[in-house]
MARKOL-90813 format. One record per residue: x, y negated, z of N, C-alpha, C, CB in turn. Coordinates in steps of 0.1 Angstrom, whole numbers, plus 5000, padded with zeros to 4 digits. Last residue first. Glycine has a CB too. Example, Ala and Ser with C-alpha at 12.3 -4.5 7.8 and 13.67 -1.06 7.14 Angstrom:
2
512850225071513750115071512950005079514150065057;513250575078512350455078513250335078511350455090;
//
This chain:
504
139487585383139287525397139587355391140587595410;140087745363138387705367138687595375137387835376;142987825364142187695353140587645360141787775334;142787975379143187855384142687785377144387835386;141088205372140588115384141488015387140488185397;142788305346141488215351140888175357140788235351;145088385364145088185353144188165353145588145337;143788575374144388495381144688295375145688585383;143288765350141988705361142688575374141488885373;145788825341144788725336143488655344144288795328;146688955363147588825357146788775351148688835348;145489205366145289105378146088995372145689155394;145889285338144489245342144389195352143489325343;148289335342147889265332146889225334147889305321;148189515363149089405365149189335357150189415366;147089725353146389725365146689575364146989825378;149089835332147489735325146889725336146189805312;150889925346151089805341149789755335152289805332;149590175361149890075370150389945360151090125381;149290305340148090245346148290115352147590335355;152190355333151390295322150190215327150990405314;152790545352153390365349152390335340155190335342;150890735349150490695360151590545359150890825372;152190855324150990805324150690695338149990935324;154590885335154490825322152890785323154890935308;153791105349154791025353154790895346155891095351;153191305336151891255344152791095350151291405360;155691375317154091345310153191215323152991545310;157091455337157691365326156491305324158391435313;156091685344155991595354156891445347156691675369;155991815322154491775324154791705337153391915325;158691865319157791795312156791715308157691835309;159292005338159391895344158991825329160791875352;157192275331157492215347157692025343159492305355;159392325311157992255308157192165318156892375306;161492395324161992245314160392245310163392275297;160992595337161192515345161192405333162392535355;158492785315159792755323160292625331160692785316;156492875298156292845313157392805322155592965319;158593015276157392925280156992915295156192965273;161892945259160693055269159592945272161293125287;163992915243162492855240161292965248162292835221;167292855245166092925253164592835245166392895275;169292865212168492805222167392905229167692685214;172492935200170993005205170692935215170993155209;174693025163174092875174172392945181173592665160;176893025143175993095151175593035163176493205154;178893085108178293025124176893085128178192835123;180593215085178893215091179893125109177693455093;182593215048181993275066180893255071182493225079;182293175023183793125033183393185049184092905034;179893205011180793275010182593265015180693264999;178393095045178293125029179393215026178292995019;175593045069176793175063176793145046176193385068;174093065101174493005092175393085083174892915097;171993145124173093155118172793125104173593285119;170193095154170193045140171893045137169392865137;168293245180169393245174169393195159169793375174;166493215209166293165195167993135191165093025195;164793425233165893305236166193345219167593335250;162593385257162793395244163993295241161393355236;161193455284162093485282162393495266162093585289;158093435270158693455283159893495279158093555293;157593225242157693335249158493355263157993405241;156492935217157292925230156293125239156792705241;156393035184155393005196156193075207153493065195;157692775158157792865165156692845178159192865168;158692645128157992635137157692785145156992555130;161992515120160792625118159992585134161492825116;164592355095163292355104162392445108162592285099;167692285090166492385084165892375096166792555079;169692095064168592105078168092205073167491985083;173192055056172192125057171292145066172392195054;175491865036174891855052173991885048174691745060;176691825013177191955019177191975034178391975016;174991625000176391585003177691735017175891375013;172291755015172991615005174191615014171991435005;169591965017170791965013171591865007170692035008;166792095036167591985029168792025026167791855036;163892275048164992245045165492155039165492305042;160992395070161192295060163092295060160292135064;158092635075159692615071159892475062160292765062;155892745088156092575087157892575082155792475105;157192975112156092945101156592785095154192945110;158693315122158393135121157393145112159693025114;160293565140159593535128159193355131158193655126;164093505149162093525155161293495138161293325173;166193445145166293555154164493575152166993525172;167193335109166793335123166893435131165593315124;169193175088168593285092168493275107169193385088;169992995061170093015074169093135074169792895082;173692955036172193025040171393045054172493165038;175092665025174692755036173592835033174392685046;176392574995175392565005174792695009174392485001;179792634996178992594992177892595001178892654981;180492415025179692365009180492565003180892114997;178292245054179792385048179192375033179792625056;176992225088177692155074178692255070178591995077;173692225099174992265101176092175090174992435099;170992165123171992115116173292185115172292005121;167892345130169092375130169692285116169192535130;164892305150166092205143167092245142166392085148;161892435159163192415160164092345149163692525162;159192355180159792295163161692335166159392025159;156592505192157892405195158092435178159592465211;152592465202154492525193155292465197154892495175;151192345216151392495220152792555209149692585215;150992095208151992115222151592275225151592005236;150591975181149492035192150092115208148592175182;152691895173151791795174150391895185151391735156;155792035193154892055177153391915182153792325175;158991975210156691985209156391985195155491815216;161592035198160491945203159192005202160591825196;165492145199163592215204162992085203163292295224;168492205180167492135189166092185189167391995186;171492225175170592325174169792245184170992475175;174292065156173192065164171892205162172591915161;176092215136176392075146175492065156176291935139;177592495125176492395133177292315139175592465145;179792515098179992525110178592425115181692475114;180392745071179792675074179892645093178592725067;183592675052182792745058181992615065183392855067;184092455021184092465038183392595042183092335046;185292214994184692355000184692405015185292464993;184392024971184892044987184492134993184691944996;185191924939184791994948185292034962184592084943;185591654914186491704928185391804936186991534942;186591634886185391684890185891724905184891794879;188491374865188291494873186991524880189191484883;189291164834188291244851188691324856186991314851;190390924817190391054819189591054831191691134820;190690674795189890714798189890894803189290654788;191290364775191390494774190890574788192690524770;191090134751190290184758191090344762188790174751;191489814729191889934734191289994746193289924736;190989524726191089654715190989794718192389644709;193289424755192389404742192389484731192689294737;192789754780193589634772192589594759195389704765;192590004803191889914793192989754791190089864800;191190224815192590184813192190084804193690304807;189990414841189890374830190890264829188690344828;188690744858190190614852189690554841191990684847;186390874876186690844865187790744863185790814861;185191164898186191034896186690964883187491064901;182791324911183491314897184091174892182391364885;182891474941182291354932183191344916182491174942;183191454977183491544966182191434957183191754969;183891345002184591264990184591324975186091254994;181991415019181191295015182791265003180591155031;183991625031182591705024182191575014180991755038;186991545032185891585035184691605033185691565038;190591585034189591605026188091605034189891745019;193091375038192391475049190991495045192291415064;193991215022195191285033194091415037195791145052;193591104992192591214997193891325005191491304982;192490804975193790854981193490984992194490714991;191790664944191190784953192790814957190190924943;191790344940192190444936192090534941192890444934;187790184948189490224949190090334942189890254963;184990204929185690264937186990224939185690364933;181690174913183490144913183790174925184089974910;179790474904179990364909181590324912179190374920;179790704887179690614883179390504885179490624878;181190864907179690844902179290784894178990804909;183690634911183090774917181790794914183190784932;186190474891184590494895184790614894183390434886;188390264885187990394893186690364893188590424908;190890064862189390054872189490214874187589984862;193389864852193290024856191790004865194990114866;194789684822193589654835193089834838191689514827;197889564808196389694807195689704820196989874804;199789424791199189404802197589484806199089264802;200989634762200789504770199989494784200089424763;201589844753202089724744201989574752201189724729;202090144783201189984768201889904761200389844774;200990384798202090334793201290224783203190444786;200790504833199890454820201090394813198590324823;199890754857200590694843199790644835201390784834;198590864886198090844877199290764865196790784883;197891154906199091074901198291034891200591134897;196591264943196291224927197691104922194191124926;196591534961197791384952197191354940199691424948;194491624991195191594976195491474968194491654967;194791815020194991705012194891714997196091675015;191591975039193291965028193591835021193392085013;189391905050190491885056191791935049190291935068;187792175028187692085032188791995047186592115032;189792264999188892275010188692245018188692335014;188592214960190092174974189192234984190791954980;189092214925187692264938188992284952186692484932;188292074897189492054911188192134924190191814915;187892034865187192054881188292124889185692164880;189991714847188891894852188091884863189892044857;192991664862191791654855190991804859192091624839;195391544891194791664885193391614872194191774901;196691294869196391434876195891424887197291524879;197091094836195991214850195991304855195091254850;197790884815197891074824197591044837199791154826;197790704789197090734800197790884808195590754794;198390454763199390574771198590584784201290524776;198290234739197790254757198090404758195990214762;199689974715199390144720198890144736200890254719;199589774688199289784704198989924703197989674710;202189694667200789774669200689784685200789934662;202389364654202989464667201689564666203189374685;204389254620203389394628203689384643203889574623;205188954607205789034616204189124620206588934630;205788844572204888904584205689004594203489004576;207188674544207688784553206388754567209788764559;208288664508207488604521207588724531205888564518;209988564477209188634487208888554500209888744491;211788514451210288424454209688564468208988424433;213988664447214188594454213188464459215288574449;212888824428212988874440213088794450213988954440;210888824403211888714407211788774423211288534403;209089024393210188984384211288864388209588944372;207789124418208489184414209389124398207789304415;207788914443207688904431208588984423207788784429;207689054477207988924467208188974453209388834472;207389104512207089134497207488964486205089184498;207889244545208289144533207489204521209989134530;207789294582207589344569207389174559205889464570;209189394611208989254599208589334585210789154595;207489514639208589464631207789394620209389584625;206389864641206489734646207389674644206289734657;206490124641205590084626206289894635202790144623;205990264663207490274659207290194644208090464657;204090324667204090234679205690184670204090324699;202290424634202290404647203090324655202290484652;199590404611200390304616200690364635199290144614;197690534588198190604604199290504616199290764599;199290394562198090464570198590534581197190554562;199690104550200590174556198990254563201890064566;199389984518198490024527199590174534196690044519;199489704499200089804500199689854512201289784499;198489474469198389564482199389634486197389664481;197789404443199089294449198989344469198689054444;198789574411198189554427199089454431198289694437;200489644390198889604385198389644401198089724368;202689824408202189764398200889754397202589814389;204789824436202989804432202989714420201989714444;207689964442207089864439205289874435207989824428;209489914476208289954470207589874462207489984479;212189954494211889814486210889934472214089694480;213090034530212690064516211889974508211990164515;213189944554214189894552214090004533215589914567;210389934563210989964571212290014562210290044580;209589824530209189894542210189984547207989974540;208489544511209789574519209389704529210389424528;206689524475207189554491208189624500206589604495;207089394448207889474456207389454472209489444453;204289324427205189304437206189394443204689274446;202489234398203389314404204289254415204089364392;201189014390199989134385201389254399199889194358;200688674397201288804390200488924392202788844396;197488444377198788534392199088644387198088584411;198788274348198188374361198488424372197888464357;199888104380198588124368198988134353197587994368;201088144415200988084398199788154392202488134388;201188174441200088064438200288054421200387914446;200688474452201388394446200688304443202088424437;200788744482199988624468200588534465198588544470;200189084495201088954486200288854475202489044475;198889264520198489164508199489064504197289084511;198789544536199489444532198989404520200789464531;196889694557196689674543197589564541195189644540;196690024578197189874576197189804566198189854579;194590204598195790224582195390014583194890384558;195190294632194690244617195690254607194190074617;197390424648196690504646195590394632195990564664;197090114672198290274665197090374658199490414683;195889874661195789974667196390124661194389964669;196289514656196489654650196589804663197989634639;193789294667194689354670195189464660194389384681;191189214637191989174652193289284651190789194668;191189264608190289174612190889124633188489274608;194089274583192989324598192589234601193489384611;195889254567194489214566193989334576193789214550;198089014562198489104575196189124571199488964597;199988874536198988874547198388994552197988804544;202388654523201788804530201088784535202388884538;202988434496202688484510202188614514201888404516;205088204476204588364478204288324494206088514474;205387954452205088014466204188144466204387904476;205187914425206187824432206087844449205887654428;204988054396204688084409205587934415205188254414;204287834367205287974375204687934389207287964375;200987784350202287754357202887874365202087624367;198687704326199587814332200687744335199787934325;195487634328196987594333197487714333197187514347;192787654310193187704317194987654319192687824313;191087334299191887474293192187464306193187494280;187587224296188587234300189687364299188187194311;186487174261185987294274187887284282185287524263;186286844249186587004253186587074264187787024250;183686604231184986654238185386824236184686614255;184286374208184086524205185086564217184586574189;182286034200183286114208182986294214183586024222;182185804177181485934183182985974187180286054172;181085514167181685614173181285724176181985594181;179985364129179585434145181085474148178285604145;180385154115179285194113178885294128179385264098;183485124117182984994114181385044118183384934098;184785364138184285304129183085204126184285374123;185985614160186185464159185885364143187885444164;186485854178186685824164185885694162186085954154;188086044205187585904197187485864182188385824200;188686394217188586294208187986154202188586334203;189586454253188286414246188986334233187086314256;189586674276190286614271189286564260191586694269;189286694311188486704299188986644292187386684297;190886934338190586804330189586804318191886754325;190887174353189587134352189487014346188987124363;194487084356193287174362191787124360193487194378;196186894360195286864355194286994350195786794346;197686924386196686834384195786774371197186744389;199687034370199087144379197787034377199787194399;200686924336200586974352199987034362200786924356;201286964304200386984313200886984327199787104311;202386824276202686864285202086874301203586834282;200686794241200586734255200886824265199286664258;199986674213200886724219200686744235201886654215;197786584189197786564205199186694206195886624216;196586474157197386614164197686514179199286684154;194586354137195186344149195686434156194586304156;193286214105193986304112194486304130194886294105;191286114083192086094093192386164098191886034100;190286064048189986164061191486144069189486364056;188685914029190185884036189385964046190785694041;187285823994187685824004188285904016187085804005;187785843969188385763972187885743987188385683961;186586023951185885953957186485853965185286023963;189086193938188286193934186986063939188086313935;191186173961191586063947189886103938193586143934;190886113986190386183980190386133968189386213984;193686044015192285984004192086063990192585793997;194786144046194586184035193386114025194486304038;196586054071195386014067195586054052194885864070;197686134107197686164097196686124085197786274100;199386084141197986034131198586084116197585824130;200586264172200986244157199486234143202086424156;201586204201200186184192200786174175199286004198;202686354229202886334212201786364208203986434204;203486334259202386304253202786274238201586184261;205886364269204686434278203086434269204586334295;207486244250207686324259206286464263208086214269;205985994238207186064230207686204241208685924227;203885854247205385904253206285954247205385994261;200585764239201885884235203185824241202185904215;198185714263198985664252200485744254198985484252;194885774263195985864266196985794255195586034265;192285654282193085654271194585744274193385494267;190085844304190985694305191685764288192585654325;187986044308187285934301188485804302185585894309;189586214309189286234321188386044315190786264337;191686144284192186244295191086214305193786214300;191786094245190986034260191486174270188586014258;192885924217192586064226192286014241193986184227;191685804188192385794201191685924207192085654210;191785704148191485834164192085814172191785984165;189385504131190685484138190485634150190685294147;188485634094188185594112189385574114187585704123;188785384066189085514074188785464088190685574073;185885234059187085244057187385354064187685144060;184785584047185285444041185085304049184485414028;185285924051184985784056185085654050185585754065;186086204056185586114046184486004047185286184038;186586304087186286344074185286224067185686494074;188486334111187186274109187586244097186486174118;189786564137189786494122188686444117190186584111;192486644160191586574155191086524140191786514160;194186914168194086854160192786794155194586914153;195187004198194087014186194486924180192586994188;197487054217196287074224195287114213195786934233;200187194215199087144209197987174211199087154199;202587184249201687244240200787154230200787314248;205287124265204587064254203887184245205586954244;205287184297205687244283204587164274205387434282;204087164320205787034318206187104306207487034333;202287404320202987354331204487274322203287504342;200487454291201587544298202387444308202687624286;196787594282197987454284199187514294197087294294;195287784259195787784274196687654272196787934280;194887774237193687844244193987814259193388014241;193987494213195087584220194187674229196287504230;192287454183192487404196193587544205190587374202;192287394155193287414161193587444172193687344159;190387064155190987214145191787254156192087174126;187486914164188486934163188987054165188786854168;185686614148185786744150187386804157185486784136;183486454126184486434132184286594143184586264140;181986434096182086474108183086414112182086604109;181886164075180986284072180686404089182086394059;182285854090182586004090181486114089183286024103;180485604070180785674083180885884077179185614098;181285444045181185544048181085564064181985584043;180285094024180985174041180285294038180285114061;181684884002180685014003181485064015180585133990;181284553996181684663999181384754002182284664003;181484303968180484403973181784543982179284483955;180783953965181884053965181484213974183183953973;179183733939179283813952180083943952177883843957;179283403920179983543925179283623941181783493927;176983273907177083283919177883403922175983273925;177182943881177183133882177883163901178983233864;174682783861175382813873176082943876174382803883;173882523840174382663843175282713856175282703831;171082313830172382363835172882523835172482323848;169082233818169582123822171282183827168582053834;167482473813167582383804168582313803166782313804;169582713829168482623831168382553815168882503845;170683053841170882933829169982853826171182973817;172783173862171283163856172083023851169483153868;174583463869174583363861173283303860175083393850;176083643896174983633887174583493880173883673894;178583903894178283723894177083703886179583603887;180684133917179584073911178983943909178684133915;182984243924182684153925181584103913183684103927;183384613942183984493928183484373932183384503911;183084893945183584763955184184673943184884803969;181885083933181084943929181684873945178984963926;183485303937183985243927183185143924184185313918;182685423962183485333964184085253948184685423973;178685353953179985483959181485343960180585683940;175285433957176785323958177485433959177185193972;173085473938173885613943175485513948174185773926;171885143918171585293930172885373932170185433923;171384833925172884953922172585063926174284933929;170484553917170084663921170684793916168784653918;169884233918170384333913170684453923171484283906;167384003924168584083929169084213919168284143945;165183833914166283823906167783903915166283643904;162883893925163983753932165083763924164683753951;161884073916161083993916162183903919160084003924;164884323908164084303915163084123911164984333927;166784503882166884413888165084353890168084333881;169084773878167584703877167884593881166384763885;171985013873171484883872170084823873171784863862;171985263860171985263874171585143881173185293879;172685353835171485403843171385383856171285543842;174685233830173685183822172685213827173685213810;177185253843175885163850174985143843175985033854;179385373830178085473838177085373849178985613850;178385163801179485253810178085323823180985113820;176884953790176785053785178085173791176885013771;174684703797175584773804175784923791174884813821;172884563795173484563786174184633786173884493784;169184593796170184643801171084643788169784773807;166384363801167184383792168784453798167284253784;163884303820164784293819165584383810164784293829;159684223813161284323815162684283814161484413805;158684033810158684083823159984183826157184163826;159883643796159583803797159783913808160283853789;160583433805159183483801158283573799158983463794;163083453816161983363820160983383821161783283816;164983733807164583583804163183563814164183563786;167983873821166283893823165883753821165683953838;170384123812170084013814168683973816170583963805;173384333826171584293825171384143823170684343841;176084373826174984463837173784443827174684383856;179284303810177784253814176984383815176984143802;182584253824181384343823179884323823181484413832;185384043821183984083822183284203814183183963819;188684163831187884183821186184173827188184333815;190084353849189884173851189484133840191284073854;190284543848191984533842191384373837192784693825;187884643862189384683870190284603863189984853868;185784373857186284533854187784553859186084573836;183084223874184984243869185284363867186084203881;180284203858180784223869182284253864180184333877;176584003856178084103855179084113863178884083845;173283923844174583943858175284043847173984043879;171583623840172383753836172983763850173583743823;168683493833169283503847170183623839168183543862;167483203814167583333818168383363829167883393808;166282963822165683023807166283153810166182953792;163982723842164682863843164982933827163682973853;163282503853163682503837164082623837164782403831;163082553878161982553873162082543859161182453879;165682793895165382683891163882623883166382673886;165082993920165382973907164782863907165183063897;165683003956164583023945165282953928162882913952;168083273970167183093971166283083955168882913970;169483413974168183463974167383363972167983533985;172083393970171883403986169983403981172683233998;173083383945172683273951171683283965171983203941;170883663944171583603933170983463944170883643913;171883983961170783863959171783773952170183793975;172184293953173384203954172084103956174684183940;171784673971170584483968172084353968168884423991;172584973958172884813966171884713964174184733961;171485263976171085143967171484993973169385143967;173885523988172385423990172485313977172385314009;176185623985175285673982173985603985175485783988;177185374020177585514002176485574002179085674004;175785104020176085214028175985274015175185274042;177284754013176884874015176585004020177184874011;177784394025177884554026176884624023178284604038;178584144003177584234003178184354007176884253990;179483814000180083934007178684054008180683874023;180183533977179683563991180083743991177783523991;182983263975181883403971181483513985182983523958;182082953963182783023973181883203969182482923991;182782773933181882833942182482933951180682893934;
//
């Protein structure tokens, strides 16, 4: 008879079936079972007659309490463990015959856990570190362990990759805890990998991954950097920055300054303050435990250089000259504007001073970043000298209106010969009106002086009345009227004339 095959799960109840479970014979007189004892010796279990409901236990080893047997005639193994992998045979015995059906019994374990010991905290650049030690605990059969890189297989090298398997059996229970140590020499690219253990059995897998480890590798490039946001301007503080690309990054540099070698511990800064025109050039830094890992930045500080003369308030007099000088010094191409008033202007060139050039002149100097910026306050000073002294009719033609223009800064004082009324004055740009109203006298002759703190002028109109200049005033007047008639005489015979031609 061929023998059949019964898996188990440990610690569970075996079911052996007698003869694959097929129905007993009808002369049936009893059904035994037993089993091979280690040194190949039968072992009888149980025997169960035909007629009777109970079954008879023969067993007298630690199966006496463990043995039953079911309606179909199975035998029945509670708490399995690995010492009922034997071979069991169940015997029935007919009137007519005797049969006996071996079955061969094995007991599976899946891994109590799987897990992993040991684990490193950092991985070290083309250095063989132990990553962990894999282990899946008491199993039957034993698990199989593989290691996984990024969900692909990871097969050992003897180099870059050492997988070293280990398997220990529990002489008490007789079952087999596995082992797996990983070796494994890291590179930059594997930054943020996931390294993962396989455990591989007849009953389950399970896979135990890991919190990606940190890389540590040597620097393999240094750089400087220049941390301003634009141009450097004489006069900022300047912030050198050194960086290395290793991990960790270093903690300490040497900086190079203006031909002194500075070191910064636990910083990777260095901050030049007040930076001036003479600061311009190469600046370096590099790794204060490997000197010969550095990097190098060129500085230009941009400067602007202004002078102005004359500044201030400048007070000149009027028809004098003056030299305005203006300097500028730069780092670069610098744009020079003028404004008088704060309107734009030419550069102010002043051979022959005059009242309309006095005004507060502004320079401005300008480059990218940069701004600079002086004035002057120009005053024009004059005695006062008349330009015009004039007479007209008042609106009721019994006054006259006199008009005295003069020019002189500061501003003029006027004064009359005749009392007045209706006084009106002005003052722009160190041109002064003064206006009065006056009643025309026999023989009245009208003095207006002028006068500041540089001197006086003096200017006199006749404003007599009844005199020859009224005379021809009023022959001005009737004169004026009498053309005037004669042209709406010559408008009205020009119209009356198209009208009678059209009529016709």
């Amino acid at each position: 008879w061929g023998t059949e095959s019964v898996t188990a799960l440990y610690g569970e109840t075996i079911v052996i079936p007698c003869n694959g479970g097929a129905l007993a014979p009808e002369d049936l007189m009893f059904i035994k079972w037993k089993y091979e004892k280690d040194d190949g010796t039968p072992g009888d279990l149980l025997i169960k007659q035909a007629r009777i409901d109970q079954a008879t236990v023969q067993a007298t080893d630690h199966y006496a309490q463990r043995v039953s047997i079911d309606d179909k005639f199975s035998l029945l193994i509670t708490q399995a463990s690995l010492k009922d992998q034997k071979t069991f045979t169940c015997m029935v015995v007919s009137d007519t015959n005797l049969m006996e059906f071996p079955v061969s019994v094995v007991v599976y374990k899946k891994p109590s856990s799987v897990q992993i010991m040991d684990k490193s905290e950092v991985l070290q650049k083309e250095k063989p570190i132990t990553l962990g030690t894999c282990v899946a605990a008491d199993a039957n059969p034993a698990a199989t362990l593989t290691w996984k890189k990024n969900g692909k297989p990871l097969v050992a090298d003897g180099k870059a990759i050492v997988i070293t398997p280990s398997m220990k059996l529990d002489p008490a229970t007789g079952l087999s805890t596995t082992s797996s140590t990983l070796q494994y020499a890291a590179t930059k690219e594997d930054i943020g990998a996931v390294f993962a253990c396989v455990s591989t059995h007849e009953l389950t897998n399970q896979e135990t991954d890991l919190e990606p480890f940190p890389i540590h590798y040597p620097s393999e490039k240094v750089s400087l950097q220049i941390m301003s946001k634009g141009s450097i301007i004489e006069g900022d503080n300047v912030t050198l920055k050194c960086h290395a690309d290793g991990n960790p990054p270093p903690s300490s540099f040497f900086f190079y300054i203006k031909g002194q070698k500075m070191l910064e511990e636990n910083s990777d800064t260095y901050t030049l303050t007040g930076i001036s025109r003479e600061a311009t050039g190469e600046y370096k830094c590099s790794l204060a435990d490997n000197e010969k890992m550095e990097a190098s930045q060129s500085i230009i500080v941009s400067y602007l250089d202004l002078s102005l003369s004359p500044t201030g308030k400048v007070i000149k007099t009027v028809g004098d000259a003056l030299s305005v000088k203006m300097e500028k010094s730069a780092s670069g191409d610098a744009k020079v504007s003028w404004t008088k008033n704060g309107k734009a202007v030419k550069e102010p060139e002043f051979s022959k001073l005059t009242y309309a050039d006095a005004g507060v002149y502004v320079c401005k100097v300008s480059m990218t970043g940069l701004t600079r910026s002086q004035s002057f306050e120009l005053v024009v000073e004059g005695k006062p000298v008349i330009n015009s002294l004039t007479k007209h009719h008042a609106d009721d033609a019994k006054h006259k209106v006199l008009t005295c223009e003069a020019e002189g800064v500061p501003e003029p004082s006027f004064h009359w010969s005749v009392n007045s009324t209706n006084e009106e004055s002005s003052y722009v740009n160190g041109k002064a009106t003064h206006k009065i109203t006056v009643i025309p006298k026999v023989n009245l002759t009208v003095t207006c002086s002028v006068r500041n703190k540089l001197g006086e002028d003096v200017m006199t109109i006749n404003v007599s009345s009844g005199s020859q200049e009224d005379s021809e005033d009023q022959a001005k007047l009737i004169v004026g009227v009498v053309a005037g008639l004669l042209i709406a005489a010559a408008m009205v015979g020009l119209i009356y004339w198209l009208y009678m031609k059209n009529s016709r």
